[in-house]
C-alpha positions as CSV (number, residue, x, y, z in Angstrom):
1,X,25.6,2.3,-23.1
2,X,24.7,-1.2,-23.3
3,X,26.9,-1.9,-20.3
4,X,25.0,1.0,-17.9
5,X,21.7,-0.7,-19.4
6,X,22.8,-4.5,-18.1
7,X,23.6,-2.6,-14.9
8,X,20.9,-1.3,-14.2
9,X,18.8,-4.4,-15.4
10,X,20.8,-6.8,-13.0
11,X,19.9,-4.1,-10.4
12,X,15.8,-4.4,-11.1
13,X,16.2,-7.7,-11.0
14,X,18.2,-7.9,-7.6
15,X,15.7,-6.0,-6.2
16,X,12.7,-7.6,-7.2
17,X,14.5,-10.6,-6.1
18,X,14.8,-9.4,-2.5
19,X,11.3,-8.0,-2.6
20,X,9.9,-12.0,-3.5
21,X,11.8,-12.7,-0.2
22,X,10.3,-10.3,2.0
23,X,6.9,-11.1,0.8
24,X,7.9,-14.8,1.3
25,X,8.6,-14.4,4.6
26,X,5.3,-12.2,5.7
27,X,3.4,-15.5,4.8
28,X,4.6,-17.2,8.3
29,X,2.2,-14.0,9.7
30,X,-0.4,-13.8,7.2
31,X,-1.0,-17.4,7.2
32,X,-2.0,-17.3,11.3
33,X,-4.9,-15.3,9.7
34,X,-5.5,-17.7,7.1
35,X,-4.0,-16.1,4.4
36,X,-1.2,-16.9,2.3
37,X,0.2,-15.5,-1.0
38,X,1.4,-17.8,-3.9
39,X,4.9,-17.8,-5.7
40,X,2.0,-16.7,-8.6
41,X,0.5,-14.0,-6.4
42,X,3.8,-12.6,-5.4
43,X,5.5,-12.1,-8.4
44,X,2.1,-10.1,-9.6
45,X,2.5,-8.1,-6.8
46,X,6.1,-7.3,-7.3
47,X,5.4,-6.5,-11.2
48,X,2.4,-4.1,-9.9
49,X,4.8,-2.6,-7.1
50,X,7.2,-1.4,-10.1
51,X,3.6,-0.2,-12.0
52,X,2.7,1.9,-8.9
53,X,6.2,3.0,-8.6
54,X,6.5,4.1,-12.6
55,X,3.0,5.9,-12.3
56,X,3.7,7.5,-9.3
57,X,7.5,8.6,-10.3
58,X,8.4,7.2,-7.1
59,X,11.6,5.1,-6.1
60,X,11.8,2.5,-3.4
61,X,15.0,0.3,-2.4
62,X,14.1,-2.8,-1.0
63,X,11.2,-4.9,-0.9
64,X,8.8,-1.4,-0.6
65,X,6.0,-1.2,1.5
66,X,4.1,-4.5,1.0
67,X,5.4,-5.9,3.8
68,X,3.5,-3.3,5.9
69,X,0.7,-3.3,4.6
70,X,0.0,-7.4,4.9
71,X,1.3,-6.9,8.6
72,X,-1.1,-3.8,9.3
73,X,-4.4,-5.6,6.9
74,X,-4.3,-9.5,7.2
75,X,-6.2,-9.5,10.6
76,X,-8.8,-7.5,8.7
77,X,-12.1,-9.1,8.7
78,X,-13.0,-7.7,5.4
79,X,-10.0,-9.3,4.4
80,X,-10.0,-13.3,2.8
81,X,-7.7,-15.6,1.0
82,X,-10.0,-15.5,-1.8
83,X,-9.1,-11.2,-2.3
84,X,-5.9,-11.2,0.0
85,X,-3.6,-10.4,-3.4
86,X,-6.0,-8.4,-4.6
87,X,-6.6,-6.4,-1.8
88,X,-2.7,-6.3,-1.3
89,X,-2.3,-4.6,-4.7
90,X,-4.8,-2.2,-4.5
91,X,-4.1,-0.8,-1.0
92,X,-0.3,-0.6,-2.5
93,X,-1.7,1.8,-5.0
94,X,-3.6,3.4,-3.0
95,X,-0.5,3.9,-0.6
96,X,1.7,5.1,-3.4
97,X,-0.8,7.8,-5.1
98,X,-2.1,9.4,-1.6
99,X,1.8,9.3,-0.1
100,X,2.4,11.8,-3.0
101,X,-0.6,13.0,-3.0
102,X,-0.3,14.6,0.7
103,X,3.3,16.0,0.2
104,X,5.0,13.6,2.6
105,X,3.6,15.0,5.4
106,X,2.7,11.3,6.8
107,X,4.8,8.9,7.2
108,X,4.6,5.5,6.0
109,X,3.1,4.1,9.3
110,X,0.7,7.1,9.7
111,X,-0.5,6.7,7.0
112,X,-1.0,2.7,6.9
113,X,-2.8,3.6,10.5
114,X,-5.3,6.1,8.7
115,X,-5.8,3.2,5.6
116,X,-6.3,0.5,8.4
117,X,-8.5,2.3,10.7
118,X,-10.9,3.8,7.7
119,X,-10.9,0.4,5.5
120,X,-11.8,-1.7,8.7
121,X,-14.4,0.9,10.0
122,X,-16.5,3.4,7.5
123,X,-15.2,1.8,4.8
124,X,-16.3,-1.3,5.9
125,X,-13.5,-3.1,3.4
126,X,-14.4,-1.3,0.3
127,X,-10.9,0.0,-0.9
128,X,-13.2,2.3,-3.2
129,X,-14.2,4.3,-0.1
130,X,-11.2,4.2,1.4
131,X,-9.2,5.9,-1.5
132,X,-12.6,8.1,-3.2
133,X,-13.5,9.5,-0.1
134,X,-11.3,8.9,3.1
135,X,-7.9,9.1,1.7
136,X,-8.8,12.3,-0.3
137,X,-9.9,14.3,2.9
138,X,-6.7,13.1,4.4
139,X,-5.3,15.1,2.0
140,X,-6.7,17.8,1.7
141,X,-6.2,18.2,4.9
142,X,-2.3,18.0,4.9
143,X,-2.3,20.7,1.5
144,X,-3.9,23.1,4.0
145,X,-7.4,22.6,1.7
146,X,-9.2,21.3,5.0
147,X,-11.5,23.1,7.5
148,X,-10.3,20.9,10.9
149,X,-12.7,22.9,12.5
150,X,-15.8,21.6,10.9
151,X,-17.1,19.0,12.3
152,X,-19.2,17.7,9.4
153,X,-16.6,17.6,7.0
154,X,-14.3,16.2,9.4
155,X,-16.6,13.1,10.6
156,X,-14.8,10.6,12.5
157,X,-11.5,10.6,11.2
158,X,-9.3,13.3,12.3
């Protein structure tokens, strides 16, 4: 037992490893905009990417979807060094809940297209918006719970 358990433990910690990397490495992007995360900053968003994960009851090899998401937000205007971690964090859990949340039926970069296009337009950078109001029409919609023919409902985003 206490053999599967080290295991599985050197495991986590192998992949949380490789996941610091990855967010290492988006900070040669990130930082043309300005932004930069910390050593601090990313091992809080590694802890909170194994939160999501656990509260979602989702599983992710490699370094998850982070990466993504700084490529796809950090030329955001709403987007600053002062909130960049916090920002990252939040849009990760947003990304985790509403991935289930519409039965797969996006994929990741659909879906990070939907986030980035509502959070840098009606949203106007308020990742409240974007996962109270946006992200729940979004799916709706892919459950079937969605009238695509009504244009009020629909707005601008489908």
């Amino acid at each position: 037992m206490s053999e599967n358990f080290s295991l599985l433990n050197l495991q986590n910690q192998l992949l949380s490893e490789k996941a610091k990397q990855e967010l290492r490495a988006c900070n040669a992007v990130s930082e043309r905009f300005g932004l930069s995360l910390s050593e601090g900053e990313i091992e809080e968003l590694v802890q909170c990417r194994a939160k999501a994960l656990k509260d979602t009851g989702r599983v992710e090899f490699g370094g998850g979807i982070l990466p993504k998401l700084i490529y796809a937000f950090c030329d955001s205007e709403y987007v600053d060094q002062d909130n960049f971690a916090e920002t990252l964090a939040e849009l990760q859990d947003a990304f985790y809940y509403f991935k289930g949340e519409s039965l797969e039926q996006y994929t990741d970069d659909e879906l990070i297209d939907f986030m980035v296009r509502v959070f840098n337009g009606r949203a106007q950078g308020s990742i409240e918006y974007l996962m109270g109001t946006s992200l729940e029409t979004m799916c709706r919609y892919a459950k079937g719970d969605y009238d695509s023919t009504d244009a009020e409902e629909a707005g601008d985003l489908f």
